[in-house]
Structure formats: C-alpha cells, structure tokens
C-alpha positions as a Markdown table, in Angstrom:
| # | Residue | x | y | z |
|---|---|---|---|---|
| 1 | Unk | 0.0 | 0.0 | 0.0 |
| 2 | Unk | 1.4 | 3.1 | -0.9 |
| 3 | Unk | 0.0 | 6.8 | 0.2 |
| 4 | Unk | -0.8 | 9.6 | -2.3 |
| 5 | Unk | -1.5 | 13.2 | -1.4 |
| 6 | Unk | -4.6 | 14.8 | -3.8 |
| 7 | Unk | -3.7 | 17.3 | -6.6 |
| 8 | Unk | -6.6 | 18.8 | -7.9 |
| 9 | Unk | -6.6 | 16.6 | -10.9 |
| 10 | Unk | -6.6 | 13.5 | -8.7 |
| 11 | Unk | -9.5 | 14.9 | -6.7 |
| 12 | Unk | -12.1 | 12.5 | -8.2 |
| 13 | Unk | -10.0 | 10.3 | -6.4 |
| 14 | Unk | -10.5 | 11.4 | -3.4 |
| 15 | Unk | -14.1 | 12.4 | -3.6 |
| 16 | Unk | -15.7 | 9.6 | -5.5 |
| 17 | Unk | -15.4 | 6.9 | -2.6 |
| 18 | Unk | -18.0 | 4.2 | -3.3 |
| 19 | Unk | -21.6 | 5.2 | -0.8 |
| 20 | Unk | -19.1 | 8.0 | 0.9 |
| 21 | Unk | -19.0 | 10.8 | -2.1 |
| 22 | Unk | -17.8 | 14.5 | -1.2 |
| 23 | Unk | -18.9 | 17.6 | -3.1 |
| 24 | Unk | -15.9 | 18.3 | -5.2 |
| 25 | Unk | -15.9 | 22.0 | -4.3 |
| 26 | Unk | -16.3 | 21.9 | -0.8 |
| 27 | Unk | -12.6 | 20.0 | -0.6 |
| 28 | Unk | -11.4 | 22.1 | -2.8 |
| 29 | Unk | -12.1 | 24.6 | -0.8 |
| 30 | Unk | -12.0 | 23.3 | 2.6 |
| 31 | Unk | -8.5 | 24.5 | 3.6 |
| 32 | Unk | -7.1 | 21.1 | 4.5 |
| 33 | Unk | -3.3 | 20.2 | 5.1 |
| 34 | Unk | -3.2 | 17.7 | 2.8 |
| 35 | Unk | -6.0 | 15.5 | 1.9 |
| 36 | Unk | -4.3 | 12.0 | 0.9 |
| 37 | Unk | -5.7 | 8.0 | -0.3 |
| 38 | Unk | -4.0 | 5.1 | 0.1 |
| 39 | Unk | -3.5 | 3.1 | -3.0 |
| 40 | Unk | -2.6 | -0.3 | -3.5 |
| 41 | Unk | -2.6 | -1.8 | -7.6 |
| 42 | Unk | -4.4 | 1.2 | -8.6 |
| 43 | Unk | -7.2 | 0.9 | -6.3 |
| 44 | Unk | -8.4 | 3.1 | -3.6 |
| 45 | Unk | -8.7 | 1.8 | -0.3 |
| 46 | Unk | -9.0 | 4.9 | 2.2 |
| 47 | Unk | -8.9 | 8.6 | 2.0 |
| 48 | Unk | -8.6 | 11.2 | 4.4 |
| 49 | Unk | -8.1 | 15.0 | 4.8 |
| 50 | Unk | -5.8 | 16.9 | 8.1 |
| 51 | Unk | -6.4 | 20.7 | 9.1 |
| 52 | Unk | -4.6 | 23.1 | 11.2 |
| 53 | Unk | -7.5 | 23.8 | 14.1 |
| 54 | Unk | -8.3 | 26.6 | 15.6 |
| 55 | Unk | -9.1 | 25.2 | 19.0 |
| 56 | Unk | -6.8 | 23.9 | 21.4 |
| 57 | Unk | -7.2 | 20.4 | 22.8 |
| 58 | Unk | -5.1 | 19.7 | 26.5 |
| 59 | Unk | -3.4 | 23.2 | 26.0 |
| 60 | Unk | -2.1 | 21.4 | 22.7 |
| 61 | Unk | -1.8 | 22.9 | 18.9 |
| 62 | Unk | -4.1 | 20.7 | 17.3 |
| 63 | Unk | -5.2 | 19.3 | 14.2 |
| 64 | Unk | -8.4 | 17.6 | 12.8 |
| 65 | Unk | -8.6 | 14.3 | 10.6 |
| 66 | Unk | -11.6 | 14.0 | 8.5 |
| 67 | Unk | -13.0 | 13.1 | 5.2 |
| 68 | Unk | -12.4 | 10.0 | 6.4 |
| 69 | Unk | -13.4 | 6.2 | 5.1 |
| 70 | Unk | -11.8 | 3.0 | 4.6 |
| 71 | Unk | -12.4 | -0.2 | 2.7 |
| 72 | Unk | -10.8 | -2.2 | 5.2 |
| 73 | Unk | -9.4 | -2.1 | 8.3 |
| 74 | Unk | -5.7 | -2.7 | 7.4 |
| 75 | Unk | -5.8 | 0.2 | 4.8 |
| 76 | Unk | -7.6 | 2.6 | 7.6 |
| 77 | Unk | -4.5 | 2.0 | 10.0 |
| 78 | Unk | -1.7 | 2.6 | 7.6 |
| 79 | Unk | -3.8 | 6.0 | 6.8 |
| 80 | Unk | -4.2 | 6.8 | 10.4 |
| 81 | Unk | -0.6 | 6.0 | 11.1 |
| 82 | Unk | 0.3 | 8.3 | 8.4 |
| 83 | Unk | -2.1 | 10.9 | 9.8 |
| 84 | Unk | -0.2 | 10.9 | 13.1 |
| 85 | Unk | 3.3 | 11.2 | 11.4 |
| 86 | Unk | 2.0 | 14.0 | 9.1 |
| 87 | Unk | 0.7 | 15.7 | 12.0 |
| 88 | Unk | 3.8 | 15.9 | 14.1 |
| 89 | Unk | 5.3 | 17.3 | 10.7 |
| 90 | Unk | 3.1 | 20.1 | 10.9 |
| 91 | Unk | 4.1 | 20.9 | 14.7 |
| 92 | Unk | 0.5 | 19.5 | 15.5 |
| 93 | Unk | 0.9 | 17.7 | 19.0 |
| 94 | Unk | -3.4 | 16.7 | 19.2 |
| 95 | Unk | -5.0 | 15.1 | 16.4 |
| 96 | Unk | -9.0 | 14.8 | 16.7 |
| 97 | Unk | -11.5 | 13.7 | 14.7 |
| 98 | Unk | -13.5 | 12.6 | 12.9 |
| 99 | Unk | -13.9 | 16.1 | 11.8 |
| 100 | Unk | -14.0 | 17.8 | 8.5 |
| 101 | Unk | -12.7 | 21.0 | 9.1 |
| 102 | Unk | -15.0 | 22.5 | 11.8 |
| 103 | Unk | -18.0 | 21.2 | 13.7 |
| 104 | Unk | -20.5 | 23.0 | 10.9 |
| 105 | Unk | -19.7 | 20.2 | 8.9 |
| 106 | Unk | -19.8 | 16.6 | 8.8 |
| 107 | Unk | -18.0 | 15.2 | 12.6 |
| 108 | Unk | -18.3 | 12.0 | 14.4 |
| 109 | Unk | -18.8 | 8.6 | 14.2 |
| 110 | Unk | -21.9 | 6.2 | 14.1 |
| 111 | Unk | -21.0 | 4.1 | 17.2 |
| 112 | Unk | -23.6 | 1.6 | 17.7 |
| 113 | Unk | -27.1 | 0.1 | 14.8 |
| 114 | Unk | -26.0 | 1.8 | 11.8 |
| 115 | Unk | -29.0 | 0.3 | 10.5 |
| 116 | Unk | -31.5 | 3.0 | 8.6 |
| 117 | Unk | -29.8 | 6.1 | 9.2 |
| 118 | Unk | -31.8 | 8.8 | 9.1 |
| 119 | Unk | -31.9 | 12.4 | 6.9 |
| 120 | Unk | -28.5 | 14.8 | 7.6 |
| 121 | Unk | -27.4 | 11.8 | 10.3 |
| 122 | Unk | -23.6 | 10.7 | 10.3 |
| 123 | Unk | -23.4 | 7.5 | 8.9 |
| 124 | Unk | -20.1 | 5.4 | 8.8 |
| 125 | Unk | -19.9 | 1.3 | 8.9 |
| 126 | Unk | -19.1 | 0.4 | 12.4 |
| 127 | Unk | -15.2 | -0.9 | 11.7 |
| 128 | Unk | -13.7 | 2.6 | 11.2 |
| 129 | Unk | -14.5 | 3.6 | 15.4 |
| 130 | Unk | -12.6 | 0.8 | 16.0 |
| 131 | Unk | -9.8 | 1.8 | 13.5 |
| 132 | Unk | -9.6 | 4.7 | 15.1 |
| 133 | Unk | -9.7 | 2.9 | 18.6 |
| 134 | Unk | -6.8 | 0.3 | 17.6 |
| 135 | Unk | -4.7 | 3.3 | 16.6 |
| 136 | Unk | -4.6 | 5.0 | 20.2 |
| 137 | Unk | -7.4 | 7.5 | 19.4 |
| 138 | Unk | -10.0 | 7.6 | 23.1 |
| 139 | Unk | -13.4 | 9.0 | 23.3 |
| 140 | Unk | -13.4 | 12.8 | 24.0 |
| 141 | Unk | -17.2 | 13.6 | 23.1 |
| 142 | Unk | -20.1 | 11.4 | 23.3 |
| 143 | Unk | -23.4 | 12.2 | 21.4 |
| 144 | Unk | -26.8 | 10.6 | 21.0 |
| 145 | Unk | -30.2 | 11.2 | 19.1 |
| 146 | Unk | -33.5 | 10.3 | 21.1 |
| 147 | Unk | -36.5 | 8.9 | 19.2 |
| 148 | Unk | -39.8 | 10.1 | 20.3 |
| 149 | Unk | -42.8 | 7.5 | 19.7 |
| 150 | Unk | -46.5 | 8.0 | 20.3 |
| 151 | Unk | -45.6 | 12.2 | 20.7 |
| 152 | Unk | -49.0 | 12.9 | 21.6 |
| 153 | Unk | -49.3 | 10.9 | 24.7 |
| 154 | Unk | -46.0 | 12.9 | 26.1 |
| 155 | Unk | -46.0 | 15.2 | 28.9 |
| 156 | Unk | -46.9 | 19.4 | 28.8 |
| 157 | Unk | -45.0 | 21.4 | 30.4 |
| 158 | Unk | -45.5 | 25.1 | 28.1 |
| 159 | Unk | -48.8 | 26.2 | 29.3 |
| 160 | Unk | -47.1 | 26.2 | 32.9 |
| 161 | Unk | -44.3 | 28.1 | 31.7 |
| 162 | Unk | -45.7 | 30.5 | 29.6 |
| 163 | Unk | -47.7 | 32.1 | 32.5 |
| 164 | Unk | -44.3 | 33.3 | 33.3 |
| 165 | Unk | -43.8 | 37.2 | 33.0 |
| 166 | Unk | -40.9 | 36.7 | 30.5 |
| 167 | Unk | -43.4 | 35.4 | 27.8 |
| 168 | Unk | -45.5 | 38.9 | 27.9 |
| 169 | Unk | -43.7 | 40.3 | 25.0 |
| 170 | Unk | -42.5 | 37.1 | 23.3 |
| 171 | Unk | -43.8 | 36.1 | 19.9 |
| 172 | Unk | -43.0 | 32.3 | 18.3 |
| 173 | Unk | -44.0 | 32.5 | 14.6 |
| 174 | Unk | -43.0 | 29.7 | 11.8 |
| 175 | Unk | -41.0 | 31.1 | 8.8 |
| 176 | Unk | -42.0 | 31.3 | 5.1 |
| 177 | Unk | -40.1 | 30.4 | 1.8 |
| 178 | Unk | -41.1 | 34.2 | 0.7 |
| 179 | Unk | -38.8 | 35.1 | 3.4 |
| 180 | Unk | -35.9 | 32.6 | 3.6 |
| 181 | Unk | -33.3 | 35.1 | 3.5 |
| 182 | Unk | -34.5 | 36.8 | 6.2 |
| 183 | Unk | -35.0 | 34.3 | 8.5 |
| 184 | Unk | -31.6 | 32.3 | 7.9 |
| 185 | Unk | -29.5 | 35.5 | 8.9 |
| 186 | Unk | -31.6 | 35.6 | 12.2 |
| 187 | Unk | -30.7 | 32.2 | 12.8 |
| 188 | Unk | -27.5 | 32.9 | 11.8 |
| 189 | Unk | -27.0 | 35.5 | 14.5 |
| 190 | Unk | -28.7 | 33.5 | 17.0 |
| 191 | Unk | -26.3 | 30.4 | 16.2 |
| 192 | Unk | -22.9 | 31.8 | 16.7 |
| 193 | Unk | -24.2 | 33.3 | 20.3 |
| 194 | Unk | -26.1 | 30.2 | 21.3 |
| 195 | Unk | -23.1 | 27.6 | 20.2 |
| 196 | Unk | -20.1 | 29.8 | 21.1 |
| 197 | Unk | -19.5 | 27.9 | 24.4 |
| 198 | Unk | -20.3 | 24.3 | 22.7 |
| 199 | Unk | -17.1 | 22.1 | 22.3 |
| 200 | Unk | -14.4 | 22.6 | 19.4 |
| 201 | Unk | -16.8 | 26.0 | 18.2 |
| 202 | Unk | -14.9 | 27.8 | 16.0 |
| 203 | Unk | -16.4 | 30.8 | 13.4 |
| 204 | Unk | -18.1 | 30.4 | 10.3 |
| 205 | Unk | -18.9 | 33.4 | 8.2 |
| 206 | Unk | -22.4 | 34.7 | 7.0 |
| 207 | Unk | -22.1 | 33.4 | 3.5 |
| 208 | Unk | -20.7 | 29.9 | 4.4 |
| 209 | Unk | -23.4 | 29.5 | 6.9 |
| 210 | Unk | -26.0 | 30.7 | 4.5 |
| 211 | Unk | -24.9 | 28.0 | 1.9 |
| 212 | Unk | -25.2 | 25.7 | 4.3 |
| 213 | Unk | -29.1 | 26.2 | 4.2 |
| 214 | Unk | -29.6 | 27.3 | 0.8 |
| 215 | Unk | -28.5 | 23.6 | -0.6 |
| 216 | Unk | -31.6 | 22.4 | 1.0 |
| 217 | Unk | -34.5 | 25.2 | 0.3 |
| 218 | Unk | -36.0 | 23.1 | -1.6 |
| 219 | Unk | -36.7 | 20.2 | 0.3 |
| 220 | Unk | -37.4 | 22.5 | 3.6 |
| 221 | Unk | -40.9 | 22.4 | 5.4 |
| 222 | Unk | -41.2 | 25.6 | 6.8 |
| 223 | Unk | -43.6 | 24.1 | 9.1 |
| 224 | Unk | -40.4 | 22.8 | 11.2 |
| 225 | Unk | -38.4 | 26.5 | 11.7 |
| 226 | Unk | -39.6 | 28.2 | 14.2 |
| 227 | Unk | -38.2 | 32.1 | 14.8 |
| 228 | Unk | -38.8 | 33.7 | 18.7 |
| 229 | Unk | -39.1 | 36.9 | 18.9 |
| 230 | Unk | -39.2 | 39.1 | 22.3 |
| 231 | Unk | -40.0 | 42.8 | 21.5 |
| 232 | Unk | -39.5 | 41.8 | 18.1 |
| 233 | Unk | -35.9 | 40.3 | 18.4 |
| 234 | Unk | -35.2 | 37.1 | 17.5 |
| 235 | Unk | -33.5 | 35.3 | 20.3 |
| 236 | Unk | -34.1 | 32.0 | 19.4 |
| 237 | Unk | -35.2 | 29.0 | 16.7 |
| 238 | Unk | -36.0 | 25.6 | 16.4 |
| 239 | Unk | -35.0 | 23.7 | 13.0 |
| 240 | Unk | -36.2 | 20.6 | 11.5 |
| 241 | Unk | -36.8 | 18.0 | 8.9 |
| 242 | Unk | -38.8 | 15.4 | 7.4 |
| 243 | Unk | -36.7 | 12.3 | 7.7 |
| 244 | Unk | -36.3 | 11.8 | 3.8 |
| 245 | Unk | -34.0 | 8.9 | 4.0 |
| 246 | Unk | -37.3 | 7.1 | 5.6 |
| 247 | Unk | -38.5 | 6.8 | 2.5 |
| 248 | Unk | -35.9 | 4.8 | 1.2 |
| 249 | Unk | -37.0 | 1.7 | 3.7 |
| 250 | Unk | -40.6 | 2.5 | 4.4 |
| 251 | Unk | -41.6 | 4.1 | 1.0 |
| 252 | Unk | -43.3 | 6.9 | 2.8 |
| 253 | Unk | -42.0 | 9.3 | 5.9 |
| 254 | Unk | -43.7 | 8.8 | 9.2 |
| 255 | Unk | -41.0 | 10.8 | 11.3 |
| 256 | Unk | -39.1 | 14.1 | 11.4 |
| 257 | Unk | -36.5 | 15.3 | 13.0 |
| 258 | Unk | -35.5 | 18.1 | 15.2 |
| 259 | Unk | -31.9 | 18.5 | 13.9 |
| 260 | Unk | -31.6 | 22.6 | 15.7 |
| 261 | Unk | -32.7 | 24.3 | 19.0 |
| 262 | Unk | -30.7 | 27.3 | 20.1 |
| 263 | Unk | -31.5 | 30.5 | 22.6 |
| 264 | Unk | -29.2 | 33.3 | 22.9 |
| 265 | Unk | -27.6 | 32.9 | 26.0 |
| 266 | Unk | -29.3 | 36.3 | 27.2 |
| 267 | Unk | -32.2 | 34.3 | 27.7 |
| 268 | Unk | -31.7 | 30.7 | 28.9 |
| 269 | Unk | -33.4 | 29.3 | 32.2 |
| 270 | Unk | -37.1 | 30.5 | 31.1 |
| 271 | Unk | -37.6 | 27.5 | 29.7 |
| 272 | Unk | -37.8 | 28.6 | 26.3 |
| 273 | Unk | -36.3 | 25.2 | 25.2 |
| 274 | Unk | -39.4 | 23.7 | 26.5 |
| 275 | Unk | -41.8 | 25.8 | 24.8 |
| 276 | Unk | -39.7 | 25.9 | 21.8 |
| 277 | Unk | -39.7 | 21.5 | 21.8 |
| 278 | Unk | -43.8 | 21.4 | 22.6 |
| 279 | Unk | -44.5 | 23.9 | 19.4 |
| 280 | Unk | -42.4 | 22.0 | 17.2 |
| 281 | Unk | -43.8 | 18.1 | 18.9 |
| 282 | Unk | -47.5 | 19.8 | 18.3 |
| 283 | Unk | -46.7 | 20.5 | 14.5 |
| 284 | Unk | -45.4 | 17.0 | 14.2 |
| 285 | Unk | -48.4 | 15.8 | 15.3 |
| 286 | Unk | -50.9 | 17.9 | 13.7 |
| 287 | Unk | -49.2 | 17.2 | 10.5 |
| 288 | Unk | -49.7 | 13.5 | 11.2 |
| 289 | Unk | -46.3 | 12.3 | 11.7 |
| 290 | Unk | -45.5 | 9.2 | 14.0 |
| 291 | Unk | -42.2 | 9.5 | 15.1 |
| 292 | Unk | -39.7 | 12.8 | 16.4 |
| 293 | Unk | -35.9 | 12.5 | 16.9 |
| 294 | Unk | -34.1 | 14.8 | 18.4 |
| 295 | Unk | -30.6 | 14.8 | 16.8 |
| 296 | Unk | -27.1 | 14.7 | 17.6 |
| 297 | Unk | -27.4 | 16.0 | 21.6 |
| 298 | Unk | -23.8 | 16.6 | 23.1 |
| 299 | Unk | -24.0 | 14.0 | 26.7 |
| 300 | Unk | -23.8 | 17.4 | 28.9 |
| 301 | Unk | -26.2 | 19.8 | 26.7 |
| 302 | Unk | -28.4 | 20.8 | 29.1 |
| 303 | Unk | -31.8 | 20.2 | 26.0 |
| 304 | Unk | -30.7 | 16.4 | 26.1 |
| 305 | Unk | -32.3 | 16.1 | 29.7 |
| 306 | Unk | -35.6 | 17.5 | 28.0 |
| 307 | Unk | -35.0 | 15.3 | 25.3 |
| 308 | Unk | -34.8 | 12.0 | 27.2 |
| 309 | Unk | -38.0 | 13.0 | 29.0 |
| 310 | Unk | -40.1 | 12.6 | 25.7 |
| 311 | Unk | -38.3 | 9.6 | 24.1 |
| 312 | Unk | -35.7 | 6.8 | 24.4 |
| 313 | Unk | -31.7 | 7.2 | 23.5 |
| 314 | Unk | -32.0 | 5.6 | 19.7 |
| 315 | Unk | -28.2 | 5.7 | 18.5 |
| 316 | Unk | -24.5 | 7.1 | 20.1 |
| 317 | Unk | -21.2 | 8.9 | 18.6 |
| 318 | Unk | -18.3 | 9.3 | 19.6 |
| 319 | Unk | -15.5 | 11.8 | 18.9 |
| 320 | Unk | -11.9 | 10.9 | 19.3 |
| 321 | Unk | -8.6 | 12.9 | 20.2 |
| 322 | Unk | -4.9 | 11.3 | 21.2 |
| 323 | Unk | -1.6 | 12.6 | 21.9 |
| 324 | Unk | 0.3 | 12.7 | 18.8 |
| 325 | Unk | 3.8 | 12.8 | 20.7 |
C-alpha cells in the first residue's frame, strides 16, 4: 500500500469513494493540510483530509482528521498511522477527529445500529471507530439522538411556563419560503451566540453558513423552523426535517427530525427550550407524523435532559482525540 496526497486533478479520487461521495468544491475549498488515499494496484482503499485547528485540545496545537473512510481495516490504520506522522510534521501535538474542518460540517462517528440512518445523520460502517480505537485514538465527546414515539401521549410542560412574565412580549411564529433570507441571517446570528461555548466551536462566516441552508431550500418544510421573537428580536429557533431517507426503507415518511434548537444565551433558564420543543412536537403531530428525533445531543447539553423526558436514547457517537507525541 502506498499513500498519495490529492492534486486537484486526482481529486475524483478522493471524492468519488464508493456510498461516501464529497462535493468536489467543498474540498477544494475546505482549507485542509493535505488530503491524501491510500492506494494499493491502482485501487483506492482509504482517503482522508488533516487541518490546522483553531481550537486547542489539553493546552495542545491541534489538528483535525476528517473526510475519512476505509475499505478495510488494514488500509484505515496505515492511513491513520500516516495521519499521526504528518501531523507531528506540521508541529500539531493533538489530532481529533473525525472532523471535517469545523463542527458545521460533517463530525463524528456512528457508534452503535448503523442500521437506517436517518436524513443529515452521520453514517459510517461500524469498523472505522474501531480503527480509530486500535490506533490509540479515546473518546473525548459522546453524542446521541432520542427517538420520540407516540408524541402525543408525552408530557406538557409550556402552558405552565408560559404564565411566566418573560413570555408577555414574546412572539413564536413559523418562517415562510417568501422570506428565507431573512430568516436564515436571524438564525445565523442567533447560532454563533447560542453555540459559542459548545465544544471545538470555531467561526463560520455569514455566506458559508447561508450555503449551508440554501443547498436544502428546496426540500425544507417551513412548518419545522420556528423564529422567537421578544420585543420583536429574535432570540431563538427551532430547525427541523422530514426524515427523507425514511423513505428509502418505508416508501413513505412517518417521522421528522429536530436537527436545531438554540436560545441566545441572554435568555436561557425560562424555559424557552421547552416551549420551543412542545410547538415543534405539536406541528409534528398535527401534521400527522408518527415518530420525532431529536438529533445529535452533546452528553452534557443541558436540551438532552428534555430530550430524554419525551423519548428513548436511539443511536451514540463518539468523537476521538490522542496525543500525537
């Protein structure tokens, strides 16, 4: 086996990785290190990509692997190997991952029932956390997604809430296609002050963050974003999905997904979350879906312990940092 670092005429290479495509753009443009395969008799047998990170792991410069996949398991630890080496060449002395650049993109690994993945979920088969466990990486952030059955037989809690003073001036309205734009720069501004403290943040521009939402207009219901306004300033949002991928398996889509819910930190502990996860649950249910997940909940987010109140834990991720001296 033999490694090869990507030149943009290679890149097809690189991105064109049996069920695990990338967008040829977005690596060309992602700012990576190097982003390298490993070949053996002209085939490809793993791929990955190393940045320079912004954040600082253990006091530690560190670095990010992503882009990742593997064939097999031998070819996914020569590539890590390689990773680790490459990294110390770069003066890196952490190396976490999976990560593809920054934690706006695609991070983490599937840890547990890859089975069915659903709509915008990480999805990896289950031998490349254990490459990354066999080559000395540990578990530095655990993640799950909660499924919610039978949502209209779960508990109430708004009406109590909302009695509160704080909701006198407070408006939750759903957004409209006529006024996308709009309503993606006020979540926008909400999202960098909500996820500032989360782990690894690190700053995305306006325009990236706005293509992030405009690949998916189209297949938005604007039934699922929900803007919060007090004295007509938004201070927070909930965002979600129809599970499309359902259809794949089911041939129709019974469940959606509540992939967002921030509040500017300005206004946490009035239970906005709450009211915020009830509006959206009623929606569902009005709209006669079966089944809510709430996605990809950091273990100490403070919104999982809602979260687990409604519904059962249905899948676990893990991200993975080690010592590269």
């Amino acid at each position: 086996m033999k490694i090869n670092i990507i030149s943009e005429t290679e890149l097809e290479k690189f991105c064109d990785f049996e069920n695990f495509i990338l967008d040829k753009e977005n690596v060309k443009k992602c700012g990576a290190l190097e982003s390298v395969i490993v070949e053996e008799e002209g085939a490809v047998l793993a791929r990955a990509s190393l940045w320079n990170a912004e954040n600082r792991i253990q006091n530690k410069k560190t670095g990010y692997i992503g882009h990742f996949a593997a064939k097999n398991k031998e070819a996914g630890l020569f590539l890590t190997r390689y990773i680790k080496e490459k990294a110390k060449e770069y003066g890196l002395e952490y190396l976490a991952g999976p990560l593809d650049g920054n934690t706006w993109k695609q991070y983490r690994f599937m840890v547990e029932d890859n089975k069915n993945p659903f709509f915008l979920e990480p999805y990896n088969p289950l031998e490349w956390p254990e490459i990354f466990a066999e080559s000395g990486y540990e578990v530095i952030g655990e993640y799950y997604s909660v499924k919610v059955t039978e949502p209209e037989k779960k508990f109430r809690v708004s009406e109590r809430i909302k009695k509160v003073r704080f909701y006198s001036d407070l408006t939750i309205k759903k957004a409209d296609k006529e006024n996308f734009g709009k309503y993606i720069n006020e979540i926008y501004d909400i999202s960098v002050k909500s996820f500032r403290n989360n782990f690894l943040y690190s700053e995305i521009n306006r325009t990236d963050f706005l293509s992030l939402y405009l690949k998916i207009k189209d297949i938005i219901d604007f039934d699922f974003i929900f803007m919060v306004y007090k004295n007509n300033k938004p201070i927070g949002f909930a965002f979600g999905i129809p599970d499309y991928n359902e259809r794949l398996y089911k041939n129709k889509i019974e469940t959606v997904i509540l992939k967002t819910l921030a509040v500017n930190p300005e206004y946490h502990n009035f239970g906005l979350g709450a009211v915020l996860l009830e509006e959206f649950h009623k929606t569902a249910i009005d709209k006669g879906y079966k089944n809510i997940i709430h996605a990809l909940i950091h273990q100490s987010n403070m919104s999982g312990k809602i979260s687990e109140k409604y519904g059962e834990i249905m899948r676990k991720y893990h991200l993975y940092g080690m010592v590269t001296a």
